[in-house]
VOPAGU-2260 file (C-alpha; in pm, 1 decimal, decimal comma):
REM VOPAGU-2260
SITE   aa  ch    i         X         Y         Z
SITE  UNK   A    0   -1755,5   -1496,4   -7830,7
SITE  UNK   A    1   -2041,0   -1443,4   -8057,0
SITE  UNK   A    2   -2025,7   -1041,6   -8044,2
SITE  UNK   A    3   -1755,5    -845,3   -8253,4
SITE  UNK   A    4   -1612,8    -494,3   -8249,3
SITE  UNK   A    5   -1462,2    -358,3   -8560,0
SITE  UNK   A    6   -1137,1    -156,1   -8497,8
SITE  UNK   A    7    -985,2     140,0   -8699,0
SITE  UNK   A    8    -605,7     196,3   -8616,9
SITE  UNK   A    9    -495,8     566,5   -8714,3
SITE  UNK   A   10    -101,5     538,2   -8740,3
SITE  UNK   A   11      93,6     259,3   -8844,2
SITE  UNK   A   12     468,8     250,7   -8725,9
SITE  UNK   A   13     607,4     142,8   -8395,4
SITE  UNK   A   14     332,1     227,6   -8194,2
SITE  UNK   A   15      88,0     103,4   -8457,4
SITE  UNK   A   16     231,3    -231,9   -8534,1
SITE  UNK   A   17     259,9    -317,4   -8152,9
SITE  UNK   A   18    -104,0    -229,8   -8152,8
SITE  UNK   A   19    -171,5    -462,3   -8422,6
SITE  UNK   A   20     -22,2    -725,4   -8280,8
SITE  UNK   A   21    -196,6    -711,0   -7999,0
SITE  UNK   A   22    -534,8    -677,5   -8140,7
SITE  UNK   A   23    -433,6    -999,0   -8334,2
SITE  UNK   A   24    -276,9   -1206,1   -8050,8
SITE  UNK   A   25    -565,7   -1076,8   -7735,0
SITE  UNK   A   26    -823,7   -1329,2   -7868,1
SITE  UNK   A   27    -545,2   -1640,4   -7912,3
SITE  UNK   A   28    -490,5   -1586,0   -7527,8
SITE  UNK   A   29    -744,5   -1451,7   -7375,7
SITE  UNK   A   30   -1138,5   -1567,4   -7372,2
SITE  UNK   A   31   -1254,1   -1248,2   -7466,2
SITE  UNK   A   32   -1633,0   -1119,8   -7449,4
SITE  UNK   A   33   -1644,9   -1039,3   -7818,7
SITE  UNK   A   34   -1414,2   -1071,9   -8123,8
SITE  UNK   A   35   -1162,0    -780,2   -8215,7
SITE  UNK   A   36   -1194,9    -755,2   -8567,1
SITE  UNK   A   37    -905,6    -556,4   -8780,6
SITE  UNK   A   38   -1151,1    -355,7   -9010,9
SITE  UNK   A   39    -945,7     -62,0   -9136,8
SITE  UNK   A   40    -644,1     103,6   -9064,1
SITE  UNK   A   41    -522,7     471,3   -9158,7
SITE  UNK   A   42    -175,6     671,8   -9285,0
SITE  UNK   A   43     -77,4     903,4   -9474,6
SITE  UNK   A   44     139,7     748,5   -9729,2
SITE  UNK   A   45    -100,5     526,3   -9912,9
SITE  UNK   A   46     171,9     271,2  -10069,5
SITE  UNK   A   47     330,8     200,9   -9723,3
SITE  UNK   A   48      15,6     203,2   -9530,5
SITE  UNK   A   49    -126,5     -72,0   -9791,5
SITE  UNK   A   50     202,4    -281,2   -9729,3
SITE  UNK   A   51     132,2    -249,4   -9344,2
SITE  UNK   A   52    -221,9    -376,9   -9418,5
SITE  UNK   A   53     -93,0    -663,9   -9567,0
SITE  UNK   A   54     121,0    -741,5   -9345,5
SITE  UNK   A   55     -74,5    -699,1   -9033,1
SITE  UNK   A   56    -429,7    -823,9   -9169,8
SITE  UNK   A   57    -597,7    -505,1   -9149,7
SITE  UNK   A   58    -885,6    -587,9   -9399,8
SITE  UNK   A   59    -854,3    -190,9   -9600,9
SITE  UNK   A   60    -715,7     116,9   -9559,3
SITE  UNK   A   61    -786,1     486,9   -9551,8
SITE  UNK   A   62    -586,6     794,0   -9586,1
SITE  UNK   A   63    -864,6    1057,3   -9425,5
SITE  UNK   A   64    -901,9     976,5   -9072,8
SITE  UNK   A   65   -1183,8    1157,4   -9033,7
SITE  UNK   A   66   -1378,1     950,0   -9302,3
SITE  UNK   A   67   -1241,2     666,0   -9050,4
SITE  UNK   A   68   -1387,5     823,1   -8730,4
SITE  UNK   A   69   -1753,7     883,7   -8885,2
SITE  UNK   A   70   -1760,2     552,7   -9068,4
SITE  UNK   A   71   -2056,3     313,7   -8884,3
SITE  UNK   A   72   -1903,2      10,6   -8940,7
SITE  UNK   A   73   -1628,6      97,0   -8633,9
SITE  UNK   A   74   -1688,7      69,6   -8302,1
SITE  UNK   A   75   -1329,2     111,4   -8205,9
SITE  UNK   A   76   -1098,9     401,4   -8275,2
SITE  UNK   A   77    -732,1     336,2   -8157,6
SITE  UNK   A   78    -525,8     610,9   -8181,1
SITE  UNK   A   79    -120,8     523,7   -8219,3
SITE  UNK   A   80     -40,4     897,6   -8325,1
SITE  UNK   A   81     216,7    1139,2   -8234,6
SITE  UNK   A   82      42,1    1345,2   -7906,0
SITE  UNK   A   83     -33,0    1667,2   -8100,6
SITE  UNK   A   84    -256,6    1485,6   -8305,9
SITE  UNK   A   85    -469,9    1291,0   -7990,9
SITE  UNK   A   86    -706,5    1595,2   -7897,4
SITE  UNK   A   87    -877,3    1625,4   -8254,3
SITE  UNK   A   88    -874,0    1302,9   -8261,3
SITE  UNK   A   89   -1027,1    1192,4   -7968,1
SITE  UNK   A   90   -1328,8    1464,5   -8005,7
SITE  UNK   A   91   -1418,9    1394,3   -8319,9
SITE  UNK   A   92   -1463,0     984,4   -8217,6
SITE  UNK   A   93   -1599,1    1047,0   -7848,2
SITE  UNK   A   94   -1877,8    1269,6   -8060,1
SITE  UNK   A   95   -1927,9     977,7   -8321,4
SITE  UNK   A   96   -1981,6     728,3   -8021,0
SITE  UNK   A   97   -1671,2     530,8   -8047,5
SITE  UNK   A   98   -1455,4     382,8   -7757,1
SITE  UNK   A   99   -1110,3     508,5   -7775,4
SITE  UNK   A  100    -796,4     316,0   -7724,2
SITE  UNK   A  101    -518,5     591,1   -7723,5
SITE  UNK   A  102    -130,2     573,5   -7728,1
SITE  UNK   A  103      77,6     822,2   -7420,4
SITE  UNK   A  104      74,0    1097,8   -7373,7
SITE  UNK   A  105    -233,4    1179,5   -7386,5
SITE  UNK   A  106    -208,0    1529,5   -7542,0
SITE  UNK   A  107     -28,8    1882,6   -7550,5
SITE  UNK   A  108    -213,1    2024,6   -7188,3
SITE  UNK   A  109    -419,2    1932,4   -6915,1
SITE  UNK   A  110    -659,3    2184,7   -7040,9
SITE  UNK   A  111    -681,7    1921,7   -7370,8
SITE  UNK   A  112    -668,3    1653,9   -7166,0
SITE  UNK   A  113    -984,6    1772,1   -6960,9
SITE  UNK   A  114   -1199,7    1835,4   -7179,6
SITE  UNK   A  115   -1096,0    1525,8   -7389,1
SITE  UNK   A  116   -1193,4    1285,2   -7052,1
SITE  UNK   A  117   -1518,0    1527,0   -7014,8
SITE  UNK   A  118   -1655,8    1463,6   -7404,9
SITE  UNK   A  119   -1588,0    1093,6   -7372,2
SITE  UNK   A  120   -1757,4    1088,1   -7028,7
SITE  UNK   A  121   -2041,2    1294,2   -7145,6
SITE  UNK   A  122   -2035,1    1069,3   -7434,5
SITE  UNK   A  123   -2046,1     730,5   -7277,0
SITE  UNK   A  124   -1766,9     590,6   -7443,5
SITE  UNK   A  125   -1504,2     381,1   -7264,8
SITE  UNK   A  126   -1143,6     544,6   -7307,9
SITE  UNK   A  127    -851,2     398,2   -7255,2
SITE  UNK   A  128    -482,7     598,6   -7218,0
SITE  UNK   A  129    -207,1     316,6   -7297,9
SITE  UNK   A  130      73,3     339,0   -7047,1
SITE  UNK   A  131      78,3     -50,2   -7088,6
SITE  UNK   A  132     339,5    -102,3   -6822,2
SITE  UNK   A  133      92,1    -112,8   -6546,1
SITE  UNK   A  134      35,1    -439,1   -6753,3
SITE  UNK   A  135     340,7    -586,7   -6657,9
SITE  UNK   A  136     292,3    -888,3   -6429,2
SITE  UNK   A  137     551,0    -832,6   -6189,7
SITE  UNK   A  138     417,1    -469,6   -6149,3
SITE  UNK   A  139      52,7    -504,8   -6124,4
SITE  UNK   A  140     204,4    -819,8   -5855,0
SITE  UNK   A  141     368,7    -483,2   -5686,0
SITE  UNK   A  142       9,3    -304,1   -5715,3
SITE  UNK   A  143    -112,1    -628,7   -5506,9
SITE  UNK   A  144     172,7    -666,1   -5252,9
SITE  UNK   A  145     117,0    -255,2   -5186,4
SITE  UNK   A  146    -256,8    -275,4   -5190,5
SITE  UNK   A  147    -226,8    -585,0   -4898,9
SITE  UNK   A  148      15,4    -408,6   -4676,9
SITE  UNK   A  149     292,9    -603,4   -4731,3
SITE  UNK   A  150     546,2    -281,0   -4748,0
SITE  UNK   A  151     329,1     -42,4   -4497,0
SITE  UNK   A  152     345,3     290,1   -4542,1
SITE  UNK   A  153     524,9     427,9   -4783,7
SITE  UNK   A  154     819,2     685,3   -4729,9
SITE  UNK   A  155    1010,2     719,8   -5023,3
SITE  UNK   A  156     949,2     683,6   -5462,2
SITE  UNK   A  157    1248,8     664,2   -5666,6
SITE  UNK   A  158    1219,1     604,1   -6065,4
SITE  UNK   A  159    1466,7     682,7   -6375,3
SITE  UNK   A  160    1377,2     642,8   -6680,4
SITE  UNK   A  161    1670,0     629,1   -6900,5
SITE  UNK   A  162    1729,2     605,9   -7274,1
SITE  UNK   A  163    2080,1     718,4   -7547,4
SITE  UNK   A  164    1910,0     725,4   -7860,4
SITE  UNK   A  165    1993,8    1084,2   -7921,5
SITE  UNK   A  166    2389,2    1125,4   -7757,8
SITE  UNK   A  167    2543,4    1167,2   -8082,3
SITE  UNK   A  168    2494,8    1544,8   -8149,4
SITE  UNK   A  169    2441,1    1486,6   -8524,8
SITE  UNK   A  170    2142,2    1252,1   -8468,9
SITE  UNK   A  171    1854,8    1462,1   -8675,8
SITE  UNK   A  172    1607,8    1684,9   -8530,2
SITE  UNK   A  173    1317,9    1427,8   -8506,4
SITE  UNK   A  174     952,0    1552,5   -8459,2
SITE  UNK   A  175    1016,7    1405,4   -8085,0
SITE  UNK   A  176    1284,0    1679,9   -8035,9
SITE  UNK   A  177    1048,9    1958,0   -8171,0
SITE  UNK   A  178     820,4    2147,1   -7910,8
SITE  UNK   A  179     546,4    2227,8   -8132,0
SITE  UNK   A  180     471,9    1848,4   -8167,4
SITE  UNK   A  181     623,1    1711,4   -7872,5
SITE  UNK   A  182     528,6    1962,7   -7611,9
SITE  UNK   A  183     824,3    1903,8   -7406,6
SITE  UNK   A  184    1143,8    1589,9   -7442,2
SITE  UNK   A  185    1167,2    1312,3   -7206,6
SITE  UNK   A  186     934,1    1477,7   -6880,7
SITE  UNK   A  187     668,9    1420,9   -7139,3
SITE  UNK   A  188     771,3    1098,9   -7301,2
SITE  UNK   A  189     904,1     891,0   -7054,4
SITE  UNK   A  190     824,6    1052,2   -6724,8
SITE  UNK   A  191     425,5    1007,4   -6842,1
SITE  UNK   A  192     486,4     690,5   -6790,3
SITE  UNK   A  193     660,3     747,1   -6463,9
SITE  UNK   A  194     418,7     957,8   -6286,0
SITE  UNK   A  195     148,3     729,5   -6388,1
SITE  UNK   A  196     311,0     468,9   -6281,3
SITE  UNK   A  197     356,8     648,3   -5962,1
SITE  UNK   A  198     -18,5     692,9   -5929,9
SITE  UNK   A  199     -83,6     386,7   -5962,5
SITE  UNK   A  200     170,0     252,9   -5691,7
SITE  UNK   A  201     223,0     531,6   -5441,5
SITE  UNK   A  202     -99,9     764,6   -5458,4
SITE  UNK   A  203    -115,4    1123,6   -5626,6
SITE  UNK   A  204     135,2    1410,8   -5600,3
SITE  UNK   A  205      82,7    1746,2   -5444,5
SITE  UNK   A  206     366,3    1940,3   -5485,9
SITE  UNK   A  207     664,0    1921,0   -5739,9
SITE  UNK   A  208    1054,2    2077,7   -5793,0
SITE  UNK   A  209    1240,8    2034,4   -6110,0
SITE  UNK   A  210    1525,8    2155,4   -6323,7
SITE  UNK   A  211    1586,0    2044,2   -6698,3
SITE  UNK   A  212    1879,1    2036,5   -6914,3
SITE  UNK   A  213    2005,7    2047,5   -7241,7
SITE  UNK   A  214    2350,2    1893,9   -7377,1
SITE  UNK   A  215    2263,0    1996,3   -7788,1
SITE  UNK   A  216    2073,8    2271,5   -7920,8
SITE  UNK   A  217    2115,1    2237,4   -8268,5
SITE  UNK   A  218    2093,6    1911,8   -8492,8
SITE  UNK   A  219    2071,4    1796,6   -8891,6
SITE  UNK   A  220    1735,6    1827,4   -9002,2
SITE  UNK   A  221    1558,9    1524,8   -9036,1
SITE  UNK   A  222    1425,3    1328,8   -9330,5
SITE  UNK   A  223    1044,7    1266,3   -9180,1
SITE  UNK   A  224     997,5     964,3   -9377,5
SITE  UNK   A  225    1256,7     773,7   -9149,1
SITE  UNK   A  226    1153,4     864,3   -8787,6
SITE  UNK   A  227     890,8     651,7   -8741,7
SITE  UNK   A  228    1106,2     398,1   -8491,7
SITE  UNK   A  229    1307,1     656,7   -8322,5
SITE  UNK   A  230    1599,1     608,3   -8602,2
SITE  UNK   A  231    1621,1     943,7   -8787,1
SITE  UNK   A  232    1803,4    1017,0   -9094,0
SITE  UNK   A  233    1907,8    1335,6   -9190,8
SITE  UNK   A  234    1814,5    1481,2   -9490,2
SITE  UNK   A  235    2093,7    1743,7   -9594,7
SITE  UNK   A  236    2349,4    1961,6   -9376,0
SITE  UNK   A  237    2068,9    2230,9   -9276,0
SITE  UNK   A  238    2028,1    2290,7   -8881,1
SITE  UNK   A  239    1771,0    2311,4   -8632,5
SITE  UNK   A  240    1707,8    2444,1   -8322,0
SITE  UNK   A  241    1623,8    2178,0   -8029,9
SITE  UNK   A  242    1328,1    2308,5   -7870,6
SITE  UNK   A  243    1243,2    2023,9   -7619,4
SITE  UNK   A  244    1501,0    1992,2   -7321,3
SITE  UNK   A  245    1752,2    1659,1   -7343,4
SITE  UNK   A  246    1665,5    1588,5   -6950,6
SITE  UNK   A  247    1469,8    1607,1   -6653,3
SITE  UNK   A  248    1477,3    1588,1   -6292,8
SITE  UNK   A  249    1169,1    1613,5   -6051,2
SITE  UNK   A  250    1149,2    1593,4   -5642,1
SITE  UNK   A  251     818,1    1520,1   -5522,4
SITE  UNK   A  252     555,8    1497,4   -5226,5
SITE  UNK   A  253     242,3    1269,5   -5260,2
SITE  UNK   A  254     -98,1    1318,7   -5039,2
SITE  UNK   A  255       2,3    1065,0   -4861,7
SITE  UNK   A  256     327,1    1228,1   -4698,3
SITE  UNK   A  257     605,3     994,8   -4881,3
SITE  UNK   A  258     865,0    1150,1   -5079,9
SITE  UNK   A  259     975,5    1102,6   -5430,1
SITE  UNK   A  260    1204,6    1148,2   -5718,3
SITE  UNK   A  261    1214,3    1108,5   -6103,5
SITE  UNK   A  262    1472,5    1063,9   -6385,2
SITE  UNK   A  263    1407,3    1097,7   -6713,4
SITE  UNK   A  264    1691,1    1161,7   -6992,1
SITE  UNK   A  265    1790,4    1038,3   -7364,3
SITE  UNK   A  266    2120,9    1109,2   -7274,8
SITE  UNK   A  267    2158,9     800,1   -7073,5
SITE  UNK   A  268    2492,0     630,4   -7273,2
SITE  UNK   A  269    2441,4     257,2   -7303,0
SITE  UNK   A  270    2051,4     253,9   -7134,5
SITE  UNK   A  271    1856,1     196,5   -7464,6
SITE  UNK   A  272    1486,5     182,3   -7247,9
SITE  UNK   A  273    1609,6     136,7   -6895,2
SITE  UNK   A  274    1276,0     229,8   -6645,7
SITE  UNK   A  275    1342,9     111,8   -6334,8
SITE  UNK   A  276    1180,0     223,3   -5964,7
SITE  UNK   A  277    1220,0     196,4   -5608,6
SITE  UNK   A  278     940,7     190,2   -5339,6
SITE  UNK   A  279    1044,2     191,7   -4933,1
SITE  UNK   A  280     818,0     154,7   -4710,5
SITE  UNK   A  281     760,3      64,6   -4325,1
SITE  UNK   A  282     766,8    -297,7   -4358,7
SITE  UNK   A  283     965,6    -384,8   -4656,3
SITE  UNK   A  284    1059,3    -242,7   -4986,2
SITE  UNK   A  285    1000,5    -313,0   -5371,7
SITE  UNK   A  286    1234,2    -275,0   -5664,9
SITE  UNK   A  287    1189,1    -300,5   -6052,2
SITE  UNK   A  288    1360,0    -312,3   -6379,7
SITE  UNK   A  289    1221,5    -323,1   -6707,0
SITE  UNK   A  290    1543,8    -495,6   -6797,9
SITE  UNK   A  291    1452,3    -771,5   -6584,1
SITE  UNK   A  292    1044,5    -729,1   -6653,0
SITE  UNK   A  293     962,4   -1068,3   -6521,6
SITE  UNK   A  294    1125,3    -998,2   -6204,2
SITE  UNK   A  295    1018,8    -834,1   -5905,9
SITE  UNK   A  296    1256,6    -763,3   -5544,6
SITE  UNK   A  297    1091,1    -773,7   -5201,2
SITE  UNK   A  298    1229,3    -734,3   -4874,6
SITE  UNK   A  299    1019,3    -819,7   -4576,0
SITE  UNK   A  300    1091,3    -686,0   -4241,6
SITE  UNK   A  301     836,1    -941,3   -4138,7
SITE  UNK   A  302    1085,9   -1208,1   -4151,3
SITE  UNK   A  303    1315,6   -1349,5   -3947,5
SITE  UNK   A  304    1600,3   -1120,6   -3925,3
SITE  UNK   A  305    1858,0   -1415,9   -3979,3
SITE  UNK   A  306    1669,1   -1451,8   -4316,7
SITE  UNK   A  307    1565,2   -1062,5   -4404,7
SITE  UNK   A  308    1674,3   -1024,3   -4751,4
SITE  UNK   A  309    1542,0    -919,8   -5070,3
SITE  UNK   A  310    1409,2   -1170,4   -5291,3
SITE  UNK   A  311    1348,5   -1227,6   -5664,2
SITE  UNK   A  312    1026,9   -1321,9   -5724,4
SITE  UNK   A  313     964,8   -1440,6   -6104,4
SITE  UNK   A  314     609,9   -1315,6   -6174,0
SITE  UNK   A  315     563,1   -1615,1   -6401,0
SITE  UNK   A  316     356,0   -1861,2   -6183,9
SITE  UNK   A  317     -51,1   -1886,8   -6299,1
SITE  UNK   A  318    -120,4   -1664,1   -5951,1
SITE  UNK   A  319      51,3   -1402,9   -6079,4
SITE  UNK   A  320    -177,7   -1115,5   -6311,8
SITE  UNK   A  321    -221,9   -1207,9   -6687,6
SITE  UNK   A  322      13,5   -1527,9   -6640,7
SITE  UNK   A  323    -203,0   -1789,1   -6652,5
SITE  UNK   A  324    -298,0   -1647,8   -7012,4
SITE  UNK   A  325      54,1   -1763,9   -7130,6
SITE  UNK   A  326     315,3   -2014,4   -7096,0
SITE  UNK   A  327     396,5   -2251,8   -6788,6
SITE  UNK   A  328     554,1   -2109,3   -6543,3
SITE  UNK   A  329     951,7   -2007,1   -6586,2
SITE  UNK   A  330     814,9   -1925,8   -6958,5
SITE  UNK   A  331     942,6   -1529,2   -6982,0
SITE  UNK   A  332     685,3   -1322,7   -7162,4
SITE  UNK   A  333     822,8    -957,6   -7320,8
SITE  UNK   A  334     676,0    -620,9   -7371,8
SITE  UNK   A  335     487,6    -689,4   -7654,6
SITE  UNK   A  336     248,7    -852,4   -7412,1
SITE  UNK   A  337     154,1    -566,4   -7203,1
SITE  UNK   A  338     -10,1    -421,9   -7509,2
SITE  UNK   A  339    -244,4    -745,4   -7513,6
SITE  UNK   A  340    -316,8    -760,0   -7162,2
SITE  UNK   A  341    -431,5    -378,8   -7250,1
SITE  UNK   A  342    -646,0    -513,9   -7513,8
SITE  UNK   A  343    -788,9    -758,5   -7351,5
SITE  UNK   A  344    -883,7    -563,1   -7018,3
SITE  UNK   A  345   -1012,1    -306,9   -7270,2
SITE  UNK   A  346   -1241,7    -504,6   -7490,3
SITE  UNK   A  347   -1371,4    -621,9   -7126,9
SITE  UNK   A  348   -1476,7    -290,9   -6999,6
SITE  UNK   A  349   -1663,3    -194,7   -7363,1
SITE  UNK   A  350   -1875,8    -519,1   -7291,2
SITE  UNK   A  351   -1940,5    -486,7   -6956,7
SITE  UNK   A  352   -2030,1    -142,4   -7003,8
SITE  UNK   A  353   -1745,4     -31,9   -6704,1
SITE  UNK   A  354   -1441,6     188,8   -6764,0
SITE  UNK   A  355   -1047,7      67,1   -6736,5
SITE  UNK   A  356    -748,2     231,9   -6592,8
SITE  UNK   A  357    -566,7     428,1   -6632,7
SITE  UNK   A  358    -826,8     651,7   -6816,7
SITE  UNK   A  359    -808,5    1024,7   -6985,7
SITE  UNK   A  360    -872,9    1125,9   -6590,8
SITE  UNK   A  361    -544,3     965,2   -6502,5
SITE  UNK   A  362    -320,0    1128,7   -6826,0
SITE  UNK   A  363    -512,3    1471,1   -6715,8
SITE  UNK   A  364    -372,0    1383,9   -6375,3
SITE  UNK   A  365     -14,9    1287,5   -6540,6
SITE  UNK   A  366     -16,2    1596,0   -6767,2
SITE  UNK   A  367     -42,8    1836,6   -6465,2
SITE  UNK   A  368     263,1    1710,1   -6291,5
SITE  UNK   A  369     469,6    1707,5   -6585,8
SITE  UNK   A  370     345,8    2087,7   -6630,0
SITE  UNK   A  371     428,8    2162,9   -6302,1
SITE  UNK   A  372     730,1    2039,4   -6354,5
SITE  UNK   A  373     828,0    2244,1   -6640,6
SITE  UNK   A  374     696,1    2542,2   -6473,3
SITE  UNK   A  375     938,9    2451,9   -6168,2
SITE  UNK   A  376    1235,9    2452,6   -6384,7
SITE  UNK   A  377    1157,6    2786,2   -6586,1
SITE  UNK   A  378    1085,5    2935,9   -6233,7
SITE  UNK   A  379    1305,3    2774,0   -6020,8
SITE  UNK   A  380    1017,2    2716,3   -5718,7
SITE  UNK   A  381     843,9    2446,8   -5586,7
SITE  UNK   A  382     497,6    2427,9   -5794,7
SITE  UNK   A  383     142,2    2322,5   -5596,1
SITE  UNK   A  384     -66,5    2122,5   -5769,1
């Protein structure tokens, strides 16, 4: 590992310390082609961004992210930024040559997010959209089984995503709850990684139905200095409108002919990140929950019918993807890892001079569902894509 690539981190809070993390742990685990180094990482709030630096090795900071994106030392730009911030972002380093590493959603349209995956294309950078849970072992072991016909054809998708953190009606109106910064509520947040993850398994969707809820419309405004890990304080008794909806249903058709459904909801009481999915097809079946993310269920209707079942298989044996990397087998691994296989994989493509998936094609892809499927609810009709 003789080569290194300097990395600038803009954003420094959940997203940003998981990134961190990984950048840190990739190199302990994996034999990378060159050397990650933690050059300089960027925030607004100078005192607390120099405590993060600390913390996290990040050898200096900056507050001006655009000094970061035109500064020749990086080679790296890795974005961990609320999604209204990603398009700027992402043209200003695709134009300055850097590779981009950048957090879900990818951005506030598929009209940004096309011409964000044409400049880096044009530009020759490798980009990188982080819905890490393709990363999960027993998943990308799903992406195998699928991908060797072990289920057949597919007929049916079903996937809820499922979270509580805003039931109590005097939880504060976060930026996450605010349109103009959020776009939409959960059928951007969670169901992006839902629909990609449906790309990924199942194949791309054609057509798409939808309706959308919401259970509050008004909430405490919200002290912004304390939203960072999706626990809000308020910061007086003034109200705000809710301009995102609370929760989202979608029907679906692939290409492919099979038939699909999503949930996606913060409303969920008692599901604090609960994404699990179904997958039926002609010769068996697959089932998954993040709750159990080392687990994967497969029936076979190639067995025996006195021993048809489904099975738990533990995706922690070396054959399994990004495994061997880690403990022996029986050894759980956690979510914090999917992040490093990302890393890893990523650092990869820059030196081989490939690309890595899912890519700023993909969240384009991703970004017109979920549009379609806020058009479906406002209109109440089936949307083509």
């Amino acid at each position: 590992m003789d080569k290194a690539l300097c990395i600038g981190l803009i954003g420094y809070k959940f997203m940003g310390r998981a990134h961190s993390n990984a950048w840190k742990k990739a190199p302990l685990f994996f034999d990378l082609p060159c050397n990650p180094v933690l050059k300089t990482v960027c925030g607004r709030h100078a005192e607390a961004l120099g405590a993060f630096a600390k913390q996290w090795g990040w050898e200096q900071t900056e507050t001006d992210w655009r000094k970061l994106v035109n500064d020749p030392t990086i080679d790296v730009i890795d974005i961990a930024l609320p999604q209204h911030l990603h398009h700027e972002v992402v043209i200003a380093a695709a134009k300055e040559g850097k590779h981009i590493f950048c957090e879900k959603p990818l951005a506030m349209s598929s009209r940004q997010a096309e011409e964000m995956w044409q400049v880096c294309e044009n530009r020759g950078v490798v980009h990188y959209l982080n819905h890490n849970y393709r990363r999960v072992p027993a998943i990308a072991l799903a992406k195998r089984l699928i991908n060797d016909g072990k289920i057949g054809r597919i007929f049916h998708w079903r996937c809820a995503y499922q979270q509580d953190w805003i039931v109590d009606p005097m939880f504060p109106l976060t930026w996450q709850l605010d349109k103009n910064v959020a776009q939409a509520g959960p059928q951007w947040d969670l169901n992006s990684h839902a629909v990609d993850l449906a790309h990924y398994l199942v194949g791309e969707i054609k057509s798409v139905m939808a309706l959308t809820a919401n259970f509050v419309k008004e909430r405490p405004l919200a002290d912004e200095s304390s939203t960072g890990n999706l626990q809000g304080k308020a910061r007086g008794n003034q109200m705000g409108k809710v301009s995102v909806e609370d929760a989202a249903l979608m029907q679906v058709q692939f290409v492919n002919g099979a038939i699909g459904s999503f949930e996606a909801t913060r409303f969920a009481t008692g599901r604090k990140n609960s994404l699990t999915f179904e997958i039926y097809g002609s010769d068996g079946s697959l089932t998954f929950n993040l709750e159990r993310m080392n687990e994967l269920q497969f029936f076979s209707r190639q067995e025996e019918l006195v021993q048809q079942g489904f099975r738990r298989i533990l995706a922690t044996e070396p054959v399994h993807p990004y495994t061997d990397h880690w403990w022996p087998a029986g050894h759980i691994i956690g979510y914090e890892h999917t992040f490093v296989h990302a890393v890893a994989d990523f650092m990869e493509a820059i030196v081989s001079k490939g690309s890595i998936e899912p890519n700023f094609r993909d969240g384009w892809q991703t970004l017109r569902v979920l549009e379609a499927g806020l058009e479906s609810a406002k209109t109440k009709q089936q949307v083509l894509l």
